[in-house]
Each structure stands twice: as C-alpha cells, then as structure tokens.
PDB file with SEQRES, HELIX, SHEET and CRYST1 records, atoms N, CA, C and O in Angstrom:
SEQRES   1 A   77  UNK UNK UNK UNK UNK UNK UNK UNK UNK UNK UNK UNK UNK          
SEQRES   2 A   77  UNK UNK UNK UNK UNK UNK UNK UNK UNK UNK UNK UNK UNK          
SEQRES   3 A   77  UNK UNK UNK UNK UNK UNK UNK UNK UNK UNK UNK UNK UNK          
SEQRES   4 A   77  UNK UNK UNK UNK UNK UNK UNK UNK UNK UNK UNK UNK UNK          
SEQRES   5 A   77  UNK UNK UNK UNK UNK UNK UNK UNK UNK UNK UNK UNK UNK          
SEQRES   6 A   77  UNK UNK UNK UNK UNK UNK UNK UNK UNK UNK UNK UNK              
HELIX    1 AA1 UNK A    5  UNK A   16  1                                  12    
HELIX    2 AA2 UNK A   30  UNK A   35  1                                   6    
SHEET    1 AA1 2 UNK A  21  UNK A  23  0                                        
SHEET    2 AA1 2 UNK A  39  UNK A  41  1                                        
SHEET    1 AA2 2 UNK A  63  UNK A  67  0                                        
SHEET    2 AA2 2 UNK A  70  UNK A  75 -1                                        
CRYST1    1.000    1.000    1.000  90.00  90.00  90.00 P 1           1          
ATOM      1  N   UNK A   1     -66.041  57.363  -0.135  1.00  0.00           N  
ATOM      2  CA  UNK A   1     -66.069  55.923   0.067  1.00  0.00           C  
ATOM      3  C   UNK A   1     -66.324  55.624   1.534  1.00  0.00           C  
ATOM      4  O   UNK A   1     -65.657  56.034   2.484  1.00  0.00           O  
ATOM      5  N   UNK A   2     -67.164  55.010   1.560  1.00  0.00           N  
ATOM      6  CA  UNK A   2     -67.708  54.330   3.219  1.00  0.00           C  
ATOM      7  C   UNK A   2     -66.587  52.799   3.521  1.00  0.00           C  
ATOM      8  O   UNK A   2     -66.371  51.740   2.932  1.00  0.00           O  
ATOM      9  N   UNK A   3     -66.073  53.525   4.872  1.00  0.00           N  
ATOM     10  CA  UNK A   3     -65.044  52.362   5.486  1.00  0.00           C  
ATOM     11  C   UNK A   3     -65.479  52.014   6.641  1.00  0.00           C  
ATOM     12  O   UNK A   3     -65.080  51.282   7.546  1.00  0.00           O  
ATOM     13  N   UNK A   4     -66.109  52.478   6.507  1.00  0.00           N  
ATOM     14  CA  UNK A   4     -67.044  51.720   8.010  1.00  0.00           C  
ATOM     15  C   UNK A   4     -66.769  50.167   8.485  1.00  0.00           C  
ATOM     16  O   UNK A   4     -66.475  49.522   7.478  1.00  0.00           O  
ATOM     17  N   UNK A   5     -66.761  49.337   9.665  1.00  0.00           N  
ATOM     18  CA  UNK A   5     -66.803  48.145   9.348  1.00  0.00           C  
ATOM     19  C   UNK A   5     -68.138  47.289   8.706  1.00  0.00           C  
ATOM     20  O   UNK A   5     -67.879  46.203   8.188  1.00  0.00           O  
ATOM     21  N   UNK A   6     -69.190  47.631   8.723  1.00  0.00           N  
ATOM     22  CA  UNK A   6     -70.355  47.231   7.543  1.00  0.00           C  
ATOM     23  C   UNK A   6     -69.867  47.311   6.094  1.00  0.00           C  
ATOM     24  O   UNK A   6     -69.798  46.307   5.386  1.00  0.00           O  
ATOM     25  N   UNK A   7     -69.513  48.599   5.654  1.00  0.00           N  
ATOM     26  CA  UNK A   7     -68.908  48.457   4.458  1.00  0.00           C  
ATOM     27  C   UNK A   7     -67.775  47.528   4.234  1.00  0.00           C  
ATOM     28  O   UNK A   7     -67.821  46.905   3.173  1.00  0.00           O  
ATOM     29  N   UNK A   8     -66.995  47.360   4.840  1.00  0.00           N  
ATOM     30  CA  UNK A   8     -66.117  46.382   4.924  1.00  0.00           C  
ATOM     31  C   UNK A   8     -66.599  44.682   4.128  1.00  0.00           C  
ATOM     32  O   UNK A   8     -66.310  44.041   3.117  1.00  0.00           O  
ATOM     33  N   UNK A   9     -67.766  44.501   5.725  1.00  0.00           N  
ATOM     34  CA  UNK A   9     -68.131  43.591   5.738  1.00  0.00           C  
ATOM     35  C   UNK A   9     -69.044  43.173   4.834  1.00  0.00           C  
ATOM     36  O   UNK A   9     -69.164  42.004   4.465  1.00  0.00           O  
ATOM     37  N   UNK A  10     -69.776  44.209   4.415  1.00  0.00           N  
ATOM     38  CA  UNK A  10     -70.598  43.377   2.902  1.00  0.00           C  
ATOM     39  C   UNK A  10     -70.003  43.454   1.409  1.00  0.00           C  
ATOM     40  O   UNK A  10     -70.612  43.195   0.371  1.00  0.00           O  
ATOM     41  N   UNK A  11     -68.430  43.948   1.576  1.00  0.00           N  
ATOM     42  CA  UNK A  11     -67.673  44.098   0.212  1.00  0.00           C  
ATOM     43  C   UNK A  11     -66.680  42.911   0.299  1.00  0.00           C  
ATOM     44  O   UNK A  11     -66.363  42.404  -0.777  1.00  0.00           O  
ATOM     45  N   UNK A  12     -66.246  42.496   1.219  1.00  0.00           N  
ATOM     46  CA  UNK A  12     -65.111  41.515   1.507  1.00  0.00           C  
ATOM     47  C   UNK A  12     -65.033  40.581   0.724  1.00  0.00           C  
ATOM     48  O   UNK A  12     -64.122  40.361  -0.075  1.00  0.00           O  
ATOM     49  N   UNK A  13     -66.460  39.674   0.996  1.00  0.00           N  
ATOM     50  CA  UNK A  13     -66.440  38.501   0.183  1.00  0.00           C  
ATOM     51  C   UNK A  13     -66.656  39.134  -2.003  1.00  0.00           C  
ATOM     52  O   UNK A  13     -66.656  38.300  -2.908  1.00  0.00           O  
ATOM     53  N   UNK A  14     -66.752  40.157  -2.168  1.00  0.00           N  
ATOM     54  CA  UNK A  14     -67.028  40.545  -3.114  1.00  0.00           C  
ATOM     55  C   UNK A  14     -65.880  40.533  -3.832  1.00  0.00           C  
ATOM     56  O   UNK A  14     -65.867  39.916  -4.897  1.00  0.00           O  
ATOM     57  N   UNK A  15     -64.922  41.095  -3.452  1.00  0.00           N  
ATOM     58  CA  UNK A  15     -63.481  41.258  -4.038  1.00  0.00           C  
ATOM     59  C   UNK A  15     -62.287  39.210  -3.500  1.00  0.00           C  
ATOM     60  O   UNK A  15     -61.425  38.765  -4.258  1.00  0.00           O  
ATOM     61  N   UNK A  16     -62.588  38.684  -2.479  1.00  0.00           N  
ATOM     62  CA  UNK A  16     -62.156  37.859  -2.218  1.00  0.00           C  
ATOM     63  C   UNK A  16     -62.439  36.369  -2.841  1.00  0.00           C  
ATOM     64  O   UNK A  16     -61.786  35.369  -2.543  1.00  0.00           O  
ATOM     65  N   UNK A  17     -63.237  36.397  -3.513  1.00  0.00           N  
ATOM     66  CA  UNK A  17     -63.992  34.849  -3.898  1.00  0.00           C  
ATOM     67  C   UNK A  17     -64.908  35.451  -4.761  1.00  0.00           C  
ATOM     68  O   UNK A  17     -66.006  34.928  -4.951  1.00  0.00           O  
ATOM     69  N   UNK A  18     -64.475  36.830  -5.482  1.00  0.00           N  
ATOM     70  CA  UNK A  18     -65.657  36.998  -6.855  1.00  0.00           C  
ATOM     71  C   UNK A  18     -65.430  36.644  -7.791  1.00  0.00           C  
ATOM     72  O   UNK A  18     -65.945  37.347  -8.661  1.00  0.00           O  
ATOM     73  N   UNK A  19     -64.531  35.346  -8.389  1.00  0.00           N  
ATOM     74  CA  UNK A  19     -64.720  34.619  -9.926  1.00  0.00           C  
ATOM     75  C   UNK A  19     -63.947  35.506 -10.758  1.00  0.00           C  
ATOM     76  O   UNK A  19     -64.019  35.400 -11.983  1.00  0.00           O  
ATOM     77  N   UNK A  20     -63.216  36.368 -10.211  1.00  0.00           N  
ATOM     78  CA  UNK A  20     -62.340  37.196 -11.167  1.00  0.00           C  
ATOM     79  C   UNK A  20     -61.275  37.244 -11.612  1.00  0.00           C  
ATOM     80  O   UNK A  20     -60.882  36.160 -12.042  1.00  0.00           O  
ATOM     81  N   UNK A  21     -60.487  38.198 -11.721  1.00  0.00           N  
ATOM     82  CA  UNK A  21     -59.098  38.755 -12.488  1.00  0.00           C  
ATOM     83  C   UNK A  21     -58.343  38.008 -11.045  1.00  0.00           C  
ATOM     84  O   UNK A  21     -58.794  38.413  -9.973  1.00  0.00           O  
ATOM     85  N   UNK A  22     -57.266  36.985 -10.987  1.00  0.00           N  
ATOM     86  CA  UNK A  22     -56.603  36.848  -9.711  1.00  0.00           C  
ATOM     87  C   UNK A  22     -55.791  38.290  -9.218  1.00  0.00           C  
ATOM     88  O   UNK A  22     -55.137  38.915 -10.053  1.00  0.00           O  
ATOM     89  N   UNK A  23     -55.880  38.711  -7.943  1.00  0.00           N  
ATOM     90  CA  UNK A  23     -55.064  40.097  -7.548  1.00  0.00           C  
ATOM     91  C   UNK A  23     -54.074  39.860  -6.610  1.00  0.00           C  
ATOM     92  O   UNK A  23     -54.899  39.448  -5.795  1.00  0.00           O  
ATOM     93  N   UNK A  24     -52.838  39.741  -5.901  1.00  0.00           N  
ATOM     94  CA  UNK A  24     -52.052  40.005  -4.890  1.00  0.00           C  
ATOM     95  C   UNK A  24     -51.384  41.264  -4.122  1.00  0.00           C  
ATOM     96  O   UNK A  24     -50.403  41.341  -3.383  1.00  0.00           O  
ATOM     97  N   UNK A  25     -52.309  42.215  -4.595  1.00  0.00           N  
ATOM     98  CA  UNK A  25     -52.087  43.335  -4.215  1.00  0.00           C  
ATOM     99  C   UNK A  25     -52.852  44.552  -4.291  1.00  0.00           C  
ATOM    100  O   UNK A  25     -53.332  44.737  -5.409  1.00  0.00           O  
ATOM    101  N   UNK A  26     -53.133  45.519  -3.352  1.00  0.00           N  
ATOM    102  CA  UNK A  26     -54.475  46.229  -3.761  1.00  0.00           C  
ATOM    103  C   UNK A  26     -53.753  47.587  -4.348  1.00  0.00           C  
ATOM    104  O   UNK A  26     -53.765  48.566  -3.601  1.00  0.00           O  
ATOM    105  N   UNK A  27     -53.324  47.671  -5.230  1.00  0.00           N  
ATOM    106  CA  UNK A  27     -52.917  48.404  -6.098  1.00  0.00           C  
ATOM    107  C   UNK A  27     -53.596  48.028  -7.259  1.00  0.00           C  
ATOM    108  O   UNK A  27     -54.385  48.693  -7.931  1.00  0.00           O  
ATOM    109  N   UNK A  28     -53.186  46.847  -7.421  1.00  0.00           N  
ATOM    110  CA  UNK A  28     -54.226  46.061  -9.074  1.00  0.00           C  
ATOM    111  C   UNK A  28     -55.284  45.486  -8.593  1.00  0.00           C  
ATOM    112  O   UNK A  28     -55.876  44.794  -9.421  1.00  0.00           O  
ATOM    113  N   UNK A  29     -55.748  45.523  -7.529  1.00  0.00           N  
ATOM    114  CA  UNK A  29     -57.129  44.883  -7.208  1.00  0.00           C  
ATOM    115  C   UNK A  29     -57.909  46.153  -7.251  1.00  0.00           C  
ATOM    116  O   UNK A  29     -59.012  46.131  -7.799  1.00  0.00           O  
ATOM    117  N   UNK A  30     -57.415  47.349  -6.687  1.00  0.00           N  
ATOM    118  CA  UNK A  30     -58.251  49.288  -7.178  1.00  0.00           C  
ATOM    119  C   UNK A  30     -58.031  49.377  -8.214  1.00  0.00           C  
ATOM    120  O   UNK A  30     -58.560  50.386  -8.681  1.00  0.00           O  
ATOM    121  N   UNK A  31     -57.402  48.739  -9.017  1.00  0.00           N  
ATOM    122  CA  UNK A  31     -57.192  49.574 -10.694  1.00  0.00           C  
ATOM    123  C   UNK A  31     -58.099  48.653 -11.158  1.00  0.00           C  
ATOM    124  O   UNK A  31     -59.194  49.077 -11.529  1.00  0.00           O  
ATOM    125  N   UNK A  32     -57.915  47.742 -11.198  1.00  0.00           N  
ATOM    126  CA  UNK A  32     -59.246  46.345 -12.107  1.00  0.00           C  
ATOM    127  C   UNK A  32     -60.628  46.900 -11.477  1.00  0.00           C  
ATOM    128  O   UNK A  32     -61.534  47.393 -12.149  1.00  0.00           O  
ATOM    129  N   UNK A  33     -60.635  46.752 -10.185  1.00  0.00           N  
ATOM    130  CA  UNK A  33     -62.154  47.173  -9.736  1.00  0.00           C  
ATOM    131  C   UNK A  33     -62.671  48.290 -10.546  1.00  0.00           C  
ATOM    132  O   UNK A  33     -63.708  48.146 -11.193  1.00  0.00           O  
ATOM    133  N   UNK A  34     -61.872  49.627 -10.551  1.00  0.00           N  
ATOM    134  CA  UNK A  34     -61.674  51.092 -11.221  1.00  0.00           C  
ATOM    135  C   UNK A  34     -62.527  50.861 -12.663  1.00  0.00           C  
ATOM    136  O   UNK A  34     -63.515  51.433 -13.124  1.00  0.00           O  
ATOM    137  N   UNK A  35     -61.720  49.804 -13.136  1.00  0.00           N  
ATOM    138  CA  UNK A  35     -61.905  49.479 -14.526  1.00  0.00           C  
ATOM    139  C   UNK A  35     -63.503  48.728 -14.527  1.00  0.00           C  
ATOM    140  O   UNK A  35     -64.172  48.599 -15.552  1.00  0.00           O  
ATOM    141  N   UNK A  36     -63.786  48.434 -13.636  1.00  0.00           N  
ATOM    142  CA  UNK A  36     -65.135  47.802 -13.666  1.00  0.00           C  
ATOM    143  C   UNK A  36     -64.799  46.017 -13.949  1.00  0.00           C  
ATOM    144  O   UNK A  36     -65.844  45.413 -14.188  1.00  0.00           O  
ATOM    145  N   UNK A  37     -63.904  45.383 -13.953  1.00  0.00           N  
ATOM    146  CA  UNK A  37     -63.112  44.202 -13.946  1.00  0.00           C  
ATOM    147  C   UNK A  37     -63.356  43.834 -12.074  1.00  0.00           C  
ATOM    148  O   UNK A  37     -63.070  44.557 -11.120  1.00  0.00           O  
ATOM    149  N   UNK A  38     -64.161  42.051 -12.088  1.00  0.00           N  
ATOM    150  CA  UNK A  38     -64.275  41.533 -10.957  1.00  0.00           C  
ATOM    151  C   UNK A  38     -62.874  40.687 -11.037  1.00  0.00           C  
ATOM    152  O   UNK A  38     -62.232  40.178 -11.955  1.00  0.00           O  
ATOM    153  N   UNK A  39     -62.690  40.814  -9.324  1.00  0.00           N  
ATOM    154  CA  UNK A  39     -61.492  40.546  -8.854  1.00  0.00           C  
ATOM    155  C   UNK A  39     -61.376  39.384  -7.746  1.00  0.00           C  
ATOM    156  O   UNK A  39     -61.954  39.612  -6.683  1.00  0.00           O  
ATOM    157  N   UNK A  40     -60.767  38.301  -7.864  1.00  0.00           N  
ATOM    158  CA  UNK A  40     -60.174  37.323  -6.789  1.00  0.00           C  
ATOM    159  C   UNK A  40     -59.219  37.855  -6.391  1.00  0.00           C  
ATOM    160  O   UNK A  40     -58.226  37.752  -7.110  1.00  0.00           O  
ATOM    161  N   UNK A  41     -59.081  38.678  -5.044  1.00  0.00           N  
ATOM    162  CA  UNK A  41     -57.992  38.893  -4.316  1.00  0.00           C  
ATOM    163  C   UNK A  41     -57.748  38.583  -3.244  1.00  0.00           C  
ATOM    164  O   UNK A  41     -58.412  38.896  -2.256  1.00  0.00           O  
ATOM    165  N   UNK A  42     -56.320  37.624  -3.264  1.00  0.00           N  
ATOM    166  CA  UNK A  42     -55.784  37.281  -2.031  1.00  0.00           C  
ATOM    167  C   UNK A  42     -54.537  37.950  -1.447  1.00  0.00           C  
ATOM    168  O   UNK A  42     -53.704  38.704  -1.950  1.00  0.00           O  
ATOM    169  N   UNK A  43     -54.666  37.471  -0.316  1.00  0.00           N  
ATOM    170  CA  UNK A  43     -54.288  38.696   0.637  1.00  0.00           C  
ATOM    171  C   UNK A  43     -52.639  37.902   0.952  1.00  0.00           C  
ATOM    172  O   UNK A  43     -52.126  36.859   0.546  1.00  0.00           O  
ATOM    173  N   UNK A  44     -52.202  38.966   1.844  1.00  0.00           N  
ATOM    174  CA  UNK A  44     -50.606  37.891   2.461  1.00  0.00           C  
ATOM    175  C   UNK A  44     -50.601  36.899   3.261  1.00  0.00           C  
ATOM    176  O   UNK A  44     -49.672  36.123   3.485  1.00  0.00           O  
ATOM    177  N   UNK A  45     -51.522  36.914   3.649  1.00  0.00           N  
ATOM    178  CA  UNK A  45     -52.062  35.148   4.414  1.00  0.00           C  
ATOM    179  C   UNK A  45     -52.542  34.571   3.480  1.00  0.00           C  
ATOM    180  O   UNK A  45     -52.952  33.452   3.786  1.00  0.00           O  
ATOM    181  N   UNK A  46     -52.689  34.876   2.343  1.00  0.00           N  
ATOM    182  CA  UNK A  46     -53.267  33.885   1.455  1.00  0.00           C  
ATOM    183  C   UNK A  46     -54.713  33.706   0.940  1.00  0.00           C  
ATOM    184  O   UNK A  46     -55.433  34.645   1.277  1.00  0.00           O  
ATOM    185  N   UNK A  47     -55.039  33.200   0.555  1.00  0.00           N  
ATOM    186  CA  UNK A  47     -56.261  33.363  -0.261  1.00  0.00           C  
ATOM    187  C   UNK A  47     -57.638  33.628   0.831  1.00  0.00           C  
ATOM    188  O   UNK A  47     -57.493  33.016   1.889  1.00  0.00           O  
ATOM    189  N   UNK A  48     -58.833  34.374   0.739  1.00  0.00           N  
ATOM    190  CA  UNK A  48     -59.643  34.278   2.058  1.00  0.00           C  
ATOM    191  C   UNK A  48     -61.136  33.762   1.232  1.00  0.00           C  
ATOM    192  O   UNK A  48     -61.433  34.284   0.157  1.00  0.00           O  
ATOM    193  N   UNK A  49     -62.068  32.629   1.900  1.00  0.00           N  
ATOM    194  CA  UNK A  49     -63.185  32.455   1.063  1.00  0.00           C  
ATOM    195  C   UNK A  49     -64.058  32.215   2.466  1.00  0.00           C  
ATOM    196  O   UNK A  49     -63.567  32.096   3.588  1.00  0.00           O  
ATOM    197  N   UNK A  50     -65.256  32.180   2.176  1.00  0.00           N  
ATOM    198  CA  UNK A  50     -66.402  32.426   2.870  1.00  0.00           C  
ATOM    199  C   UNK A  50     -67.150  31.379   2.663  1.00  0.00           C  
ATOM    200  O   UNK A  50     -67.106  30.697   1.639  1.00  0.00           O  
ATOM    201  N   UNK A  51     -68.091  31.129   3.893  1.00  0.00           N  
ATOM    202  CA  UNK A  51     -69.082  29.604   3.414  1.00  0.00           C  
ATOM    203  C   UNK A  51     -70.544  30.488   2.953  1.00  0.00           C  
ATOM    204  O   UNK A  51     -70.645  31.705   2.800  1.00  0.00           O  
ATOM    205  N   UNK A  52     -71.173  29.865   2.860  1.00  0.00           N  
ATOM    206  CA  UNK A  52     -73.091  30.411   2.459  1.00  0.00           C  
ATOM    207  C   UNK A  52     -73.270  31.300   3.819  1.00  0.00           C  
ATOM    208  O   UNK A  52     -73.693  32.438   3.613  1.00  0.00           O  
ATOM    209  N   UNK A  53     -73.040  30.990   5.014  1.00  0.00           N  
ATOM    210  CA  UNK A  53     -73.364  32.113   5.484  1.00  0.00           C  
ATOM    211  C   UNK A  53     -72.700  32.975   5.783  1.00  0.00           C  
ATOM    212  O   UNK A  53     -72.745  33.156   7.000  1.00  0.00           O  
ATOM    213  N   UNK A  54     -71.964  33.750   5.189  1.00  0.00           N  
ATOM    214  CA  UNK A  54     -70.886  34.296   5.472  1.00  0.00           C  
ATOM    215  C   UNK A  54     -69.902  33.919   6.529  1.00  0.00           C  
ATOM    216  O   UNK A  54     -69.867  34.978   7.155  1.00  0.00           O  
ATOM    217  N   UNK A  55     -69.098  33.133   7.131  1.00  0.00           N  
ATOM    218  CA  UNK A  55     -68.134  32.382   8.147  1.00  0.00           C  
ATOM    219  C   UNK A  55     -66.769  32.264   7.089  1.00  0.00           C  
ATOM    220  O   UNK A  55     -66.571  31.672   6.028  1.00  0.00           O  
ATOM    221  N   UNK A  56     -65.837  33.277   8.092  1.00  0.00           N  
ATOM    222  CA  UNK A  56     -64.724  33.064   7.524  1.00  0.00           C  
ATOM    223  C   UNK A  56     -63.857  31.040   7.485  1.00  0.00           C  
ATOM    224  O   UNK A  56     -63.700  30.260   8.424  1.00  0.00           O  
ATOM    225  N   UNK A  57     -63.509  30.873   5.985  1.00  0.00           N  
ATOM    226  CA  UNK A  57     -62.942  29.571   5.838  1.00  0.00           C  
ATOM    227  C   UNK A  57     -61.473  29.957   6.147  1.00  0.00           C  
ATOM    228  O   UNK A  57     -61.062  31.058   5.780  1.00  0.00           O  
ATOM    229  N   UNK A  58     -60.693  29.117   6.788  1.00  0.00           N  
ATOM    230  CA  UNK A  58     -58.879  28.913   6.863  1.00  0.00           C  
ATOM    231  C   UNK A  58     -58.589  30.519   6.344  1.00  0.00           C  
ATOM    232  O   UNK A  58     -57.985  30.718   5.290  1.00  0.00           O  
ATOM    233  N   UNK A  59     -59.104  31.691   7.235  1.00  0.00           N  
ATOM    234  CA  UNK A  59     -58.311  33.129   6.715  1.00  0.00           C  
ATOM    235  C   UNK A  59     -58.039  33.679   7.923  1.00  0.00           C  
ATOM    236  O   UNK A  59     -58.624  33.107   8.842  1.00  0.00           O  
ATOM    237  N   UNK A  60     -57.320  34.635   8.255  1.00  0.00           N  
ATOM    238  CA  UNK A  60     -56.744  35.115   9.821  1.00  0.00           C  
ATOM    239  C   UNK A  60     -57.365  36.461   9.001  1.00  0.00           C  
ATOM    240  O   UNK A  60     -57.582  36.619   7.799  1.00  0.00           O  
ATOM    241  N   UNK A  61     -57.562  37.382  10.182  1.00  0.00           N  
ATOM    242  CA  UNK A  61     -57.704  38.835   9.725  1.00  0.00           C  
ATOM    243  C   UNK A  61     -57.520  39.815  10.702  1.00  0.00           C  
ATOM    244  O   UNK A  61     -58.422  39.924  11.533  1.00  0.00           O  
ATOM    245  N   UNK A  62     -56.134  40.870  10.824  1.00  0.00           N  
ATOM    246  CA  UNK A  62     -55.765  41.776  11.587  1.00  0.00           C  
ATOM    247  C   UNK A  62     -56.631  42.609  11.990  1.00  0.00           C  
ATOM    248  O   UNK A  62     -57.065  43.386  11.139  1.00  0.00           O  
ATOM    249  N   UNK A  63     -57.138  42.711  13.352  1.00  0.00           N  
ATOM    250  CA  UNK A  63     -57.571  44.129  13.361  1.00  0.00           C  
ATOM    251  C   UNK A  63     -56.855  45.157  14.294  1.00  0.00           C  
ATOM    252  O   UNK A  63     -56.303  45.001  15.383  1.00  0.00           O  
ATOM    253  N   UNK A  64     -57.087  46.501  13.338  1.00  0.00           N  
ATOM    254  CA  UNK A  64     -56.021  47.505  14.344  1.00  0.00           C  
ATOM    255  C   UNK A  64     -56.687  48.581  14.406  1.00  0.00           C  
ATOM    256  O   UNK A  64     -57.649  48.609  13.638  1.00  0.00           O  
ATOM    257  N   UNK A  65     -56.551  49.355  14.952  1.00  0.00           N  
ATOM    258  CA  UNK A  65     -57.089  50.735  15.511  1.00  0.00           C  
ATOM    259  C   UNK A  65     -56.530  51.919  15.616  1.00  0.00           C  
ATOM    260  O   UNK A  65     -55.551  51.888  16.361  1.00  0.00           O  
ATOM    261  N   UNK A  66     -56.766  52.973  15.159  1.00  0.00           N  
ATOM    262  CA  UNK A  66     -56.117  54.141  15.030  1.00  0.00           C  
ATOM    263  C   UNK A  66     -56.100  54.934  16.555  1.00  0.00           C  
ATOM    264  O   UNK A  66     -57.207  55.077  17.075  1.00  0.00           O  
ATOM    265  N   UNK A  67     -55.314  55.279  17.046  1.00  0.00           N  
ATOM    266  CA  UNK A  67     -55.106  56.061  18.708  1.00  0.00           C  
ATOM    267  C   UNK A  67     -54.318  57.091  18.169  1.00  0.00           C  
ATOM    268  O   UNK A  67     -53.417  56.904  17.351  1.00  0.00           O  
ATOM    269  N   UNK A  68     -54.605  58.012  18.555  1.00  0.00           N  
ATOM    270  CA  UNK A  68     -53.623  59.548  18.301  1.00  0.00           C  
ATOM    271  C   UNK A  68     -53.068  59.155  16.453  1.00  0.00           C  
ATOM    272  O   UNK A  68     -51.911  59.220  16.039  1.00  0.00           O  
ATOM    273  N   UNK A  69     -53.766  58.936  15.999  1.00  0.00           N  
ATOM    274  CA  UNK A  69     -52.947  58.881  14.599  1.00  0.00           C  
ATOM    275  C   UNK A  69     -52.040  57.586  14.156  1.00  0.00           C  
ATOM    276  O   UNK A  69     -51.606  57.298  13.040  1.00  0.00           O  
ATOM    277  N   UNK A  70     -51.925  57.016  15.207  1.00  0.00           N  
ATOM    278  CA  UNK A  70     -51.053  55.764  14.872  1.00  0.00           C  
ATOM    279  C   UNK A  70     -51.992  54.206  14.976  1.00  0.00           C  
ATOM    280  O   UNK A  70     -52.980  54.189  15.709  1.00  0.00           O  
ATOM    281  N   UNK A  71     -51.710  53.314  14.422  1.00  0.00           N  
ATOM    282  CA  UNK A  71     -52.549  52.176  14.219  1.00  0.00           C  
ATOM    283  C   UNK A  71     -51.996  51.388  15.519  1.00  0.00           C  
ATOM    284  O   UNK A  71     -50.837  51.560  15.898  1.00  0.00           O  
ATOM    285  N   UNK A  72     -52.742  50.659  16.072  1.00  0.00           N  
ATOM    286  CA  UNK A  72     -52.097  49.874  17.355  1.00  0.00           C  
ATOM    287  C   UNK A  72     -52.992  48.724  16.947  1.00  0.00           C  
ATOM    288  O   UNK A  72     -54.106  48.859  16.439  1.00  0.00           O  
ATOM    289  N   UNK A  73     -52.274  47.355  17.273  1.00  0.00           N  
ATOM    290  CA  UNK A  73     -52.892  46.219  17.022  1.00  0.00           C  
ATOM    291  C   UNK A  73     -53.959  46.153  17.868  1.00  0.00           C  
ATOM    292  O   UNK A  73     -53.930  46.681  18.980  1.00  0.00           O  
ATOM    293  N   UNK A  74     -55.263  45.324  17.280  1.00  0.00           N  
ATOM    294  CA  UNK A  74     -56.173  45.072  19.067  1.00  0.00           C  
ATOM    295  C   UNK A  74     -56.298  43.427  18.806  1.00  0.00           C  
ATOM    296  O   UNK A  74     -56.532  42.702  19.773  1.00  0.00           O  
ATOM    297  N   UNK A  75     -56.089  42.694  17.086  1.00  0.00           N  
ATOM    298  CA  UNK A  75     -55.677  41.408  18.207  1.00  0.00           C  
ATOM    299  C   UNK A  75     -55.804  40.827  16.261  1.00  0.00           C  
ATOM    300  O   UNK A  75     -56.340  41.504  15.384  1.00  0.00           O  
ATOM    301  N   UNK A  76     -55.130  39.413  16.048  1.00  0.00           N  
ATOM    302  CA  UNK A  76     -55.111  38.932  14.996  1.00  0.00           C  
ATOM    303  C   UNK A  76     -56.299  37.718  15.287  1.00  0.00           C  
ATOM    304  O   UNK A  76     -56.335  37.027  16.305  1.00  0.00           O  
ATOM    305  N   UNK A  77     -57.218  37.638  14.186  1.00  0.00           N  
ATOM    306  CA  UNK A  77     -58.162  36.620  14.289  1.00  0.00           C  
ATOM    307  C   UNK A  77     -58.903  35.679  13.161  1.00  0.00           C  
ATOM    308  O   UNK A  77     -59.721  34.827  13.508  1.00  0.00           O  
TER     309      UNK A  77                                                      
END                                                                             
C-alpha cells in the first residue's frame, strides 16, 4: 500500500464524502472498504468534505512526522 502524501491526497476525499456506509473509525472504515463497500468516514474532528476543487471545507488536519521512530507534531491545520 502506497502512503505517500499523494496517495493520501487523491484517496482522502474518496473515503470522506464518498456517499457511503457512515464510518467513525478506521477499523470499520478498512473492513467495509476490504469488503468493497464505499464509505463516509468521519474523523474525531468530525466530519471532513471538500469543494470541486479539492479545498478543505470546516476540517483541521494533524500533521506529524516520524524522528527516530517516534511521531512528533509539525503543526495542526
């Protein structure tokens, strides 16, 4: 599986605002996907949706970074 941030970024809106199964957790948002079942999953901030050009609407999104093995924040946005 590619985690790249591209991969990220062209799957996001796919699982977040795809007309699906509602998810709150990515335990059942990997098992439905698994299953081939599209998924609306919102996150602990709450639901995240996208305009036409891709521009995040009312969603915050952590990013963190791995250093020696451990994740360190680099900033919430």
């Amino acid at each position: 599986k590619d985690t790249s941030g591209t991969a990220i970024k062209d799957n996001i809106r796919k699982v977040s605002q795809g007309g699906g199964k509602p998810v709150d957790n990515a335990v059942d948002g990997l098992k439905a996907i698994a299953a081939g079942e599209k998924v609306d999953y919102s996150v602990a901030s709450g639901p995240c949706d996208f305009d036409a050009k891709g521009d995040i609407l009312d969603c915050k999104f952590r990013f963190e970074q791995i250093k020696s093995g451990k994740f360190t924040l680099v900033k919430i946005a």
